[in-house]
LUMMARNU-243807 format. One line per field, with one value per residue (C-alpha): residue number from 1; residue in three letters; z, y, x. Coordinates in nm, 3 decimals, always signed. Each point is the difference from the previous one (the first is absolute). Layout:
REM residues N
k: (NUM; ...)
r: (ALA; ...)
z: (Z; ...)
y: (Y; ...)
x: (X; ...)
***
This chain:
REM residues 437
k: (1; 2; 3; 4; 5; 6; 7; 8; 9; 10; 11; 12; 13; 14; 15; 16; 17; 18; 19; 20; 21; 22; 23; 24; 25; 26; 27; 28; 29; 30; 31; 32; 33; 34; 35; 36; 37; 38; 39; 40; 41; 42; 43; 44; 45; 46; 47; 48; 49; 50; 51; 52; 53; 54; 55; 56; 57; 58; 59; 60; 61; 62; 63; 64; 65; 66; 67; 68; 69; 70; 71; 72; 73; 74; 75; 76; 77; 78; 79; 80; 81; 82; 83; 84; 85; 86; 87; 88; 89; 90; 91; 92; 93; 94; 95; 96; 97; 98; 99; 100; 101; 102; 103; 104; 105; 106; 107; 108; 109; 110; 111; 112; 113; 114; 115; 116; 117; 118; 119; 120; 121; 122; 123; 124; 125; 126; 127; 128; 129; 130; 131; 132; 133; 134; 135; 136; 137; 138; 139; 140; 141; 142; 143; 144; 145; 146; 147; 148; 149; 150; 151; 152; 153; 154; 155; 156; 157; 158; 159; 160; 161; 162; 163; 164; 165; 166; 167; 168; 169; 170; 171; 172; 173; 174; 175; 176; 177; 178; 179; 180; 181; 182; 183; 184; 185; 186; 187; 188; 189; 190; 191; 192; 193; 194; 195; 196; 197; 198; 199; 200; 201; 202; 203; 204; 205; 206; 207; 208; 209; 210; 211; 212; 213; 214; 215; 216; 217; 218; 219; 220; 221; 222; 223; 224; 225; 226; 227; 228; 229; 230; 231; 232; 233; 234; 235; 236; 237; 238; 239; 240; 241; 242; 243; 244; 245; 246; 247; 248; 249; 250; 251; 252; 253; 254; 255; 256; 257; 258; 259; 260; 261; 262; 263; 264; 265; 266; 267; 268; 269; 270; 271; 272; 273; 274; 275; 276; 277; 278; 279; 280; 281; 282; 283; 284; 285; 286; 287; 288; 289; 290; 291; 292; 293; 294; 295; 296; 297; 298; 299; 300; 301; 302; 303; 304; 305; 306; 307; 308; 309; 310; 311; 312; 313; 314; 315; 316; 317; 318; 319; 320; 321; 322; 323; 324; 325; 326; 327; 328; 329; 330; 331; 332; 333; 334; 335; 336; 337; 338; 339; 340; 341; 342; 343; 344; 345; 346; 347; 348; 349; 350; 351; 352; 353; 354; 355; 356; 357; 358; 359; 360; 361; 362; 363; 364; 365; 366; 367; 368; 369; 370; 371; 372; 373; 374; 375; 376; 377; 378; 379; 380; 381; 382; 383; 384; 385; 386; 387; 388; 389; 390; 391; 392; 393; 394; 395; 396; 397; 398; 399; 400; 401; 402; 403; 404; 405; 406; 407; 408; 409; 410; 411; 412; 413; 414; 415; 416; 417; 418; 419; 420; 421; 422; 423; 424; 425; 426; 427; 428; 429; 430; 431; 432; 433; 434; 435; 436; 437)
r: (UNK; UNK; UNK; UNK; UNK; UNK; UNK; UNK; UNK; UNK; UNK; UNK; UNK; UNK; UNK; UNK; UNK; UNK; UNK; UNK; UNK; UNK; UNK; UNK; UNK; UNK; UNK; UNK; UNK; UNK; UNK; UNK; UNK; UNK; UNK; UNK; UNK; UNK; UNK; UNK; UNK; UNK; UNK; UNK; UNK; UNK; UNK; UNK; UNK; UNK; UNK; UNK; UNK; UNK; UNK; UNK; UNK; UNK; UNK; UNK; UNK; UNK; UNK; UNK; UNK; UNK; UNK; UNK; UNK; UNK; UNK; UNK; UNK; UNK; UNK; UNK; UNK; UNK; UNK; UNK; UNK; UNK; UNK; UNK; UNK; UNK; UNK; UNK; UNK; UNK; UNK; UNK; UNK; UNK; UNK; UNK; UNK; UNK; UNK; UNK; UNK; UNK; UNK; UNK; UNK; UNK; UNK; UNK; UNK; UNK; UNK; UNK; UNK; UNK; UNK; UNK; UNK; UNK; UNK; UNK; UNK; UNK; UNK; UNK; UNK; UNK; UNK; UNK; UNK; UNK; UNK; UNK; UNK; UNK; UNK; UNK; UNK; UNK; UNK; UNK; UNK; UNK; UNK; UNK; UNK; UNK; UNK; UNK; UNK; UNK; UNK; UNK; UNK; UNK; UNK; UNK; UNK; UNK; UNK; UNK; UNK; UNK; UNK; UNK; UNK; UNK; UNK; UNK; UNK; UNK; UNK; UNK; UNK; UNK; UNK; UNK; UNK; UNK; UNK; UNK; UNK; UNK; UNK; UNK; UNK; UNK; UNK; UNK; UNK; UNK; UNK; UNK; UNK; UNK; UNK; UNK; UNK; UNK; UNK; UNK; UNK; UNK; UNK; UNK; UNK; UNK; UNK; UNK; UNK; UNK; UNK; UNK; UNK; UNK; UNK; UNK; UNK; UNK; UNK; UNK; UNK; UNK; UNK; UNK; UNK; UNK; UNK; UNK; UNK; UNK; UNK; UNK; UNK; UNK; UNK; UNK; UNK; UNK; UNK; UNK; UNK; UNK; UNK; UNK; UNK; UNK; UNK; UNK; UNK; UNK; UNK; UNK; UNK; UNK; UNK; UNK; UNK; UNK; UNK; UNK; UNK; UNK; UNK; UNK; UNK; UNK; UNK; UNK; UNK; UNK; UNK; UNK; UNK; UNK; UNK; UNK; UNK; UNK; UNK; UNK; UNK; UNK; UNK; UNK; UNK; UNK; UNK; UNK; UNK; UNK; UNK; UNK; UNK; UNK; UNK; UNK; UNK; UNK; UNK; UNK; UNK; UNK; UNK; UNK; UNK; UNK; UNK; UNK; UNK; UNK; UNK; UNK; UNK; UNK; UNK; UNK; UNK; UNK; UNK; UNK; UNK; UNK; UNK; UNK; UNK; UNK; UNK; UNK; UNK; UNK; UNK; UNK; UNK; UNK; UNK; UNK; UNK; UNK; UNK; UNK; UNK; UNK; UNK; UNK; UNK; UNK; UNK; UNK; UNK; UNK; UNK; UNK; UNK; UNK; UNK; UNK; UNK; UNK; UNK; UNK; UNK; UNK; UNK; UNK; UNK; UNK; UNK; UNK; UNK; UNK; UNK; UNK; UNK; UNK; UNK; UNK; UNK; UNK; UNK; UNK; UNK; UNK; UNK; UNK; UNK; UNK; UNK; UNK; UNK; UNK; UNK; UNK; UNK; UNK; UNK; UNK; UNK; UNK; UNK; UNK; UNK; UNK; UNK; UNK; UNK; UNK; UNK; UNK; UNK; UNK; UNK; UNK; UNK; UNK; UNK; UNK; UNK; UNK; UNK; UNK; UNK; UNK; UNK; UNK; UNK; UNK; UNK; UNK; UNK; UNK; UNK; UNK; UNK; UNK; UNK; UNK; UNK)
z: (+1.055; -0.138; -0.317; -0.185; +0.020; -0.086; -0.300; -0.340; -0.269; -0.312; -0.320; -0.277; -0.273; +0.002; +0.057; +0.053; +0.392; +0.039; -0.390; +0.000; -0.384; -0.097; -0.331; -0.139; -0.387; -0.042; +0.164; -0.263; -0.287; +0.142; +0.010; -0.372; -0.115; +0.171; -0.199; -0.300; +0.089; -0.020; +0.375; +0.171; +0.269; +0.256; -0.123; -0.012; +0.362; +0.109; -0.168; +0.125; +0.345; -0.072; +0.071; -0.328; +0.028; +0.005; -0.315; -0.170; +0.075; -0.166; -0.308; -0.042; -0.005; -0.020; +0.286; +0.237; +0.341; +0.237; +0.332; +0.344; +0.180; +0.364; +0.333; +0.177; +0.247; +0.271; -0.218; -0.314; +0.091; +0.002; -0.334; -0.232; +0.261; -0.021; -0.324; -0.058; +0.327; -0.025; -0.289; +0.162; +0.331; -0.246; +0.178; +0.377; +0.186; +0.332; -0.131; -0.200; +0.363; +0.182; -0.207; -0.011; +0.348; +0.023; -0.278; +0.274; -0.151; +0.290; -0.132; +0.061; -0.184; -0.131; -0.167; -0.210; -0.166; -0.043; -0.204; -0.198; -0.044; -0.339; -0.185; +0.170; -0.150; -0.333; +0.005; +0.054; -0.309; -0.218; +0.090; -0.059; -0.342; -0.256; -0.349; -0.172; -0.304; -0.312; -0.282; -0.383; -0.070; -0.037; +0.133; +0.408; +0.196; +0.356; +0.222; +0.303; +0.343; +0.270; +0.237; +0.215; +0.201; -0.119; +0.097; -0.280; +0.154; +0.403; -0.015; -0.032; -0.235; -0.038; -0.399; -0.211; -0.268; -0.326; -0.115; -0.406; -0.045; -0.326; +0.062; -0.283; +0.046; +0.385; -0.090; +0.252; +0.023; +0.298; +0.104; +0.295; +0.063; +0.312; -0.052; -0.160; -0.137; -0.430; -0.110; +0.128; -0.125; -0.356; +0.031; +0.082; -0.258; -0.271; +0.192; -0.041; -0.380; -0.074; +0.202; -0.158; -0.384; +0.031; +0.181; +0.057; -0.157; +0.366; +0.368; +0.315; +0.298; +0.365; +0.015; +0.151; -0.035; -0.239; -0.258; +0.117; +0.182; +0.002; -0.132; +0.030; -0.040; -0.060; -0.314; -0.101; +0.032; +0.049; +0.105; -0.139; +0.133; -0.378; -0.012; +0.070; -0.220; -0.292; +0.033; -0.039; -0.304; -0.166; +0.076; -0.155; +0.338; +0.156; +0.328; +0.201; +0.380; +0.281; +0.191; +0.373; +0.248; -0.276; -0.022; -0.038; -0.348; -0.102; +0.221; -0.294; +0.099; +0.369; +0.007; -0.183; +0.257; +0.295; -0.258; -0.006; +0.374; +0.084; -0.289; -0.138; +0.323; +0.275; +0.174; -0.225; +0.022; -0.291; -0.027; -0.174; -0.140; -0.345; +0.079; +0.155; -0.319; -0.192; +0.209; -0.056; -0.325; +0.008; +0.230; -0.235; -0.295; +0.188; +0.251; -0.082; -0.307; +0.026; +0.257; -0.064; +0.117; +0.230; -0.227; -0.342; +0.113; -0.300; +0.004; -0.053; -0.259; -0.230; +0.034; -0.094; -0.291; -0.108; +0.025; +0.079; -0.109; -0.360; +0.145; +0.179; -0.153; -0.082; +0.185; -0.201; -0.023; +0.093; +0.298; +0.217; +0.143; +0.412; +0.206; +0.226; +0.291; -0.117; +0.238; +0.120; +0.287; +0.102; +0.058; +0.391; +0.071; +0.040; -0.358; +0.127; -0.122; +0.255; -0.225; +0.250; +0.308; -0.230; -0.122; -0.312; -0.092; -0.266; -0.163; +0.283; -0.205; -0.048; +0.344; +0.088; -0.322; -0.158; -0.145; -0.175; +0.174; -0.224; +0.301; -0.233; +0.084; +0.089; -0.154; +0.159; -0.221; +0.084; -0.276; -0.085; -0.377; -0.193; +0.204; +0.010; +0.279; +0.311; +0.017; +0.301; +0.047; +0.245; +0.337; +0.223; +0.370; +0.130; +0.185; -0.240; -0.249; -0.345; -0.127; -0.255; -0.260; -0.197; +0.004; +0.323; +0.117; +0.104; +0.003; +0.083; +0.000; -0.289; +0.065; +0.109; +0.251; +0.301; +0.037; +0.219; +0.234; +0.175; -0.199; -0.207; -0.040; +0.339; +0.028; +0.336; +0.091; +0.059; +0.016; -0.070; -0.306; +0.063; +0.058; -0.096; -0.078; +0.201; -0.160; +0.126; -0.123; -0.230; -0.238; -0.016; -0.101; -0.257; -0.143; -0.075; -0.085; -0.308; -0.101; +0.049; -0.297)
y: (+1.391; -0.340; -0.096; -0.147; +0.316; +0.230; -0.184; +0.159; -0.193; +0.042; -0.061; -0.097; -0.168; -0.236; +0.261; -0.003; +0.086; +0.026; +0.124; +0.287; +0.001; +0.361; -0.015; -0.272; -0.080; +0.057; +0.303; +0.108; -0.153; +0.259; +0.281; -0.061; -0.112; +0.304; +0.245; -0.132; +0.062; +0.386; +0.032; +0.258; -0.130; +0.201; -0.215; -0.328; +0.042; +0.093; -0.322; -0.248; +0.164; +0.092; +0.219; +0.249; -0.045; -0.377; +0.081; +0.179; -0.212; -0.302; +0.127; +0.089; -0.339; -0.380; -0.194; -0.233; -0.088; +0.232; -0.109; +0.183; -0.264; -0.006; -0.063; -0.329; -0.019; -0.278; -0.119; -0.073; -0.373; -0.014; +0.213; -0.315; -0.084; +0.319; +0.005; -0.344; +0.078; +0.360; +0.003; -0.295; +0.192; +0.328; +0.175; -0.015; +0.066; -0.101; -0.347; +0.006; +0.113; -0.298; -0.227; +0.124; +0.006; -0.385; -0.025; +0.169; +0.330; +0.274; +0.325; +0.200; +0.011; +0.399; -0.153; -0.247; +0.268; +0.235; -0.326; -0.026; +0.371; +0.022; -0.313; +0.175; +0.338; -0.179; -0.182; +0.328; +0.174; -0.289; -0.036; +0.406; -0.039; -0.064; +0.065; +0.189; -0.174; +0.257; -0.166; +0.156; +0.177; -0.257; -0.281; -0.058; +0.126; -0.086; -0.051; -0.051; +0.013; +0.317; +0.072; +0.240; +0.082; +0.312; +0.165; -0.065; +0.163; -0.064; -0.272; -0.089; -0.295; -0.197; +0.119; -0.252; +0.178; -0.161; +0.226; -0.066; +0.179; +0.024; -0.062; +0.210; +0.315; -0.059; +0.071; -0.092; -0.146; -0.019; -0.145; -0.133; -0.299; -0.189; -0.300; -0.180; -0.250; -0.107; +0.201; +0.374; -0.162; -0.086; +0.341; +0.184; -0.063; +0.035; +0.391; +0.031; -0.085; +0.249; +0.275; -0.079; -0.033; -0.367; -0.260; -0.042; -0.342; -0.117; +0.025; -0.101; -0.130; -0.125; -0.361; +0.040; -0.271; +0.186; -0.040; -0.305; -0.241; -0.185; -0.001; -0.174; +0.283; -0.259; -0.173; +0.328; -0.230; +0.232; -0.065; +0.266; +0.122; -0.152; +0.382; +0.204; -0.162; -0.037; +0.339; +0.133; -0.245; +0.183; +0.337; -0.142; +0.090; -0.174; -0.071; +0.072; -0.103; +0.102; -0.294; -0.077; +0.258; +0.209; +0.235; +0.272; -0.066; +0.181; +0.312; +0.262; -0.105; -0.057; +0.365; +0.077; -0.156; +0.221; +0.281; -0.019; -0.070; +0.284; +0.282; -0.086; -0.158; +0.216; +0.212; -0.090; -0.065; -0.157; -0.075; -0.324; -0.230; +0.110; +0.348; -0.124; -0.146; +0.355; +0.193; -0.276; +0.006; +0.341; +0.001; -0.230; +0.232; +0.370; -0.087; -0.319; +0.028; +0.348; -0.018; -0.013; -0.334; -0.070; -0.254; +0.101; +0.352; +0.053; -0.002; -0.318; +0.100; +0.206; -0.308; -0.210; +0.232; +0.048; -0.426; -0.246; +0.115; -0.152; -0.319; -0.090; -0.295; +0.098; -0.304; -0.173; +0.230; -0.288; +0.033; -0.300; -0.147; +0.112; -0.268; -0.004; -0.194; -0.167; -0.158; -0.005; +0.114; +0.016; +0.377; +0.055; +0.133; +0.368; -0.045; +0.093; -0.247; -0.085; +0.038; -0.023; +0.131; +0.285; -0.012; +0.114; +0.116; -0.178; +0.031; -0.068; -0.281; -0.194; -0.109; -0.353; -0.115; -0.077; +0.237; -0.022; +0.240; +0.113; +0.113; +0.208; +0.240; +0.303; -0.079; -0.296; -0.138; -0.100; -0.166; -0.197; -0.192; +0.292; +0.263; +0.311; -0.099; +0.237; +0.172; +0.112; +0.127; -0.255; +0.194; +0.015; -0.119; -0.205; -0.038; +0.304; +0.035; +0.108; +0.237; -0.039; +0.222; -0.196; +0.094; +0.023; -0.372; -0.011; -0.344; -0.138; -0.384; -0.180; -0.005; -0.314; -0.061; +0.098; +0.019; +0.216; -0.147; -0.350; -0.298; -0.175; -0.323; -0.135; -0.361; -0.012; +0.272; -0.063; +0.327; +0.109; -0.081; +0.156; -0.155; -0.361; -0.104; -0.270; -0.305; -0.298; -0.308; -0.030; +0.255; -0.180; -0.305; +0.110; +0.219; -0.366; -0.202; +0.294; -0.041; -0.362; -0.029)
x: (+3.341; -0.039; +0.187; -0.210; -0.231; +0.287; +0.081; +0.145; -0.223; +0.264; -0.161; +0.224; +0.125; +0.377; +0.297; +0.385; +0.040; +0.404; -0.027; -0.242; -0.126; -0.030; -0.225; -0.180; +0.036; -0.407; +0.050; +0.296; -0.241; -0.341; +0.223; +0.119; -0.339; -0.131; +0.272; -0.112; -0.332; +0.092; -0.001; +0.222; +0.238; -0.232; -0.329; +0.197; +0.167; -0.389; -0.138; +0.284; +0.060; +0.386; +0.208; +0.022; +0.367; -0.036; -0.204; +0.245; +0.324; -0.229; -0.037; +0.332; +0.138; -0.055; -0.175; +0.254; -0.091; +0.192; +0.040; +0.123; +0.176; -0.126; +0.193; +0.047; -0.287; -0.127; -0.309; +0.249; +0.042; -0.407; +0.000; -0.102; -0.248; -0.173; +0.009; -0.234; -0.198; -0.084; -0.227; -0.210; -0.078; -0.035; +0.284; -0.137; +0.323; -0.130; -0.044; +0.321; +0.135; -0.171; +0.151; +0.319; +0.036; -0.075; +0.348; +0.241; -0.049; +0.072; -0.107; -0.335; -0.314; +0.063; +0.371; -0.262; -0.210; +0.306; +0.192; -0.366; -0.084; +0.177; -0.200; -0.345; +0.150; +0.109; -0.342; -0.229; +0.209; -0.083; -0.421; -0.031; +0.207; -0.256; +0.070; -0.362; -0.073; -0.134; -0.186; -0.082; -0.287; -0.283; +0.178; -0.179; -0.228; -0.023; -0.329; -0.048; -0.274; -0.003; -0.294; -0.114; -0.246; -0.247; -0.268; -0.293; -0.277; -0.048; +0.165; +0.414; +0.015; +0.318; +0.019; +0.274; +0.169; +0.097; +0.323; +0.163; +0.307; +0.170; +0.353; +0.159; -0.185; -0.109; -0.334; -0.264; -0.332; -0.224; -0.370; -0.153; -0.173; -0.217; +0.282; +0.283; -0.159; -0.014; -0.268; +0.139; +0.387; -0.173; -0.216; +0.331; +0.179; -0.261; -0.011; +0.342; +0.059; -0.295; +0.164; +0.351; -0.107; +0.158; +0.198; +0.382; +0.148; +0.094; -0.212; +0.206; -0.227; +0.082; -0.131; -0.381; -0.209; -0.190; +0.287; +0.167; -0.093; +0.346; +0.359; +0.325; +0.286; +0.246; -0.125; -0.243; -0.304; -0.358; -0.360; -0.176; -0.359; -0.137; -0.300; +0.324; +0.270; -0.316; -0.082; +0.365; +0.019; -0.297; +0.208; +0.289; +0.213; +0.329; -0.055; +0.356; -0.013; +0.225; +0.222; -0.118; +0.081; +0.085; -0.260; +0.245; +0.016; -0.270; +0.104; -0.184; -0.306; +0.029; +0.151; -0.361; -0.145; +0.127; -0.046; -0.405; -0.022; +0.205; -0.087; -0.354; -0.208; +0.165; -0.263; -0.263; -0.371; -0.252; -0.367; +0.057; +0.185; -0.025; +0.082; +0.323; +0.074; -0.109; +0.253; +0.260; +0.038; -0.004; +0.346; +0.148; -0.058; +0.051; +0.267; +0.157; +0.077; +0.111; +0.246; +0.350; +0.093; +0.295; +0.180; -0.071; +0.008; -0.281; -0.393; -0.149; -0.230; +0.259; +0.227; -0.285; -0.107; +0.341; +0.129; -0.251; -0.352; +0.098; +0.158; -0.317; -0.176; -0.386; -0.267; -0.216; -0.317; -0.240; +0.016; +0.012; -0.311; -0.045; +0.079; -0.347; -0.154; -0.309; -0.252; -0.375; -0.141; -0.407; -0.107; -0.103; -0.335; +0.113; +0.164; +0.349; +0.268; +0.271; +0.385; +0.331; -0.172; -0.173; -0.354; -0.152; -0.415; -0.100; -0.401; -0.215; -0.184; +0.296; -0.030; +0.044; +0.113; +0.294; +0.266; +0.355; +0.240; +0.295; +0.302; +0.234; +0.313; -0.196; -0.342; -0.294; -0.262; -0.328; -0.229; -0.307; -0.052; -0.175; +0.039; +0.255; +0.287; +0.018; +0.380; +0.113; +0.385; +0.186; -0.009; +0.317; -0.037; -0.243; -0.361; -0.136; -0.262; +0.044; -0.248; -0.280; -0.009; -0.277; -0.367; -0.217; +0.018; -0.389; -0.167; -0.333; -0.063; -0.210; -0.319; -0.124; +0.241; -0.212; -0.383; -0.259; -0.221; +0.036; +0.089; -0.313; +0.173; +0.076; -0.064; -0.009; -0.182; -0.400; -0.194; -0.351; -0.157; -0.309; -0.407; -0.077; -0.403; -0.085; -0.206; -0.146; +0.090; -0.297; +0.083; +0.348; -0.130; -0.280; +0.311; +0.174; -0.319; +0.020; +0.335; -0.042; -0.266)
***
């Protein structure tokens, strides 16, 4: 087999390789952050990936670095050049081989990844240690984006699912939308605040492009999307965003995430968009909040009830204006208006003149000066045809339009126009001698 196919890729992070660390001091500081926490030595070896004896001798006495000191072995002399060159190649031993090999090094390619294994295994420990972070009741909630694809109907429709949990309580809030764009984010969270009686002090995002639109980590510089950020501003929220390639951060929600997919949507079948959203918010309120959660080991709603329902800050009630699409579009002939690949019956006389459309979250409206808009709900998928619930559309052109018979008033056209008297040229000229005098 060739080498280079039977590599080892070793992920890591810098290590000791002829000093074999045993236990990071981050590691010591999760395990004592975790006891204070409340955690048994059982839940904190589970959360760090330990050993529960490794656990327990930890919080029986002061960090120091302990250290197994390791035999004298051919790749020692290249030790400090492993060190520097490892992390750039990401730990591929068959390149770290290769190169050795052109420094006089003898040994085989399966001595390499046995000198390396301990900084992958040291490495590995350190990526799956990740210390959860609990906030007060009130303090954050976290959102984030999931879809799925569902059957609405005949048809399966790539559904995106706007989740709010409350981070205290682990309360959960759920609705699908066609998209991720600014209107179903801004309709979203005005949803959520309703169904929670209020908003948390603090919301931590990933970094779309709905939110942000740039930031420098180092100096804490942000380009806010200017609806979003004034739309939070009117809620009186703290926006809180994750660091790049840190998405982890927000783990209560992404764990929210997996828990609709898997619990609420699995096996199941709706006529429509909106009652997908009826039977959502049902989960959320029968089985959601009444399970016992796993970390918490309480119901979210009686630890809501019982800690953060108070802390929640009430919304303004005026509520904020919709954020809508505007434009104007001419009504075909048939009087169905084309919206995102859907079309929509409007009053049969409107047709061929000029409309405002209004595109809102889940609502499209279609209106004239001085007369009643049309609503229809926004349909899901496209190439359909909403429904008119109006009264019967039945139209007959103006009268005047059209006319029986062949035309009168054809210039060209020289037809009969019946017997002419003929005269002589006497009676012609005694005619003018009279009007003459």
């Amino acid at each position: 087999m060739d080498m280079e196919s039977s590599q080892e890729m070793l992920a890591g992070a810098p290590g000791g390789a002829s000093e074999v660390s045993l236990i990071e001091e981050s590691v010591w500081g999760a395990v004592r952050g975790l006891r204070e926490r409340g955690l048994s030595r059982k839940a904190m070896a589970r959360e760090l990936d330990l050993d529960v004896k490794t656990v327990r001798k930890w919080l029986q006495r002061a960090w120091s670095p302990q250290r197994r000191a390791g035999q004298a072995r051919g790749l020692d002399p290249w030790e400090s050049f492993l060190r520097g060159r490892a992390p750039e190649v990401s730990f591929n031993a068959a390149v770290l081989h290769r190169e050795l090999l052109a420094q006089g090094y003898k040994g085989s390619y399966p001595t390499v990844v046995r000198y390396l294994r301990p900084w992958r295994e040291e490495a590995l420990r350190d990526q799956r240690s990740t210390v959860r972070f609990e906030t007060d009741p009130g303090e954050q909630a976290q959102v984030d984006w999931g879809s799925a694809w569902v059957w609405l109907g005949e048809q399966r429709v790539r559904v995106h699912l706007f989740v709010m949990v409350l981070g205290y309580s682990r309360r959960i809030f759920v609705r699908g939308y066609l998209g991720e764009g600014l209107e179903p984010l801004l309709d979203g969270h005005a949803r959520a605040f309703e169904h929670f009686g209020g908003r948390t002090a603090t919301i931590l995002y990933d970094n779309p492009r709905t939110i942000v639109l740039s930031k420098d980590e180092a100096s804490g510089w942000v380009e806010w999307n200017s609806t979003f950020k004034d739309r939070m501003d009117f809620y009186g929220v703290e926006i809180r965003l994750c660091r790049y390639y840190r998405a982890r951060t927000k783990g209560k929600v992404e764990s929210g995430v997996k828990y609709v997919k898997r619990n609420a949507l699995a096996g199941r079948r709706f006529r429509d968009l909106e009652e997908l959203n009826t039977g959502l918010l049902e989960w959320c309120v029968g089985v959601a909040d009444q399970r016992v959660h796993g970390t918490t080991f309480e119901q979210p709603a009686a630890r809501f009830v019982r800690s953060e329902a108070a802390k929640l800050v009430a919304v303004d009630e005026r509520p904020p204006a919709p954020r809508e699409q505007v434009r104007t579009q001419t009504v075909p002939s048939d009087g169905l208006v084309p919206v995102e690949s859907n079309r929509y019956p409007v009053p049969l006389e409107w047709a061929g003149r000029a409309i405002r459309v209004h595109v809102r979250a889940e609502e499209i409206l279609f209106g004239r000066d001085g007369e009643e808009p049309v609503r229809h709900h926004r349909l899901s998928g496209k190439h359909q045809v909403a429904r008119w619930t109006g009264p019967p559309r039945n139209w007959s052109p103006p009268r005047g339009r059209t006319a029986d018979g062949p035309p009168q008033w054809d210039p060209a056209y020289v037809g009969v126009t019946g017997d002419v008297a003929v005269r002589s040229l006497g009676e012609y000229e005694s005619i003018a001698a009279g009007v003459a005098s």
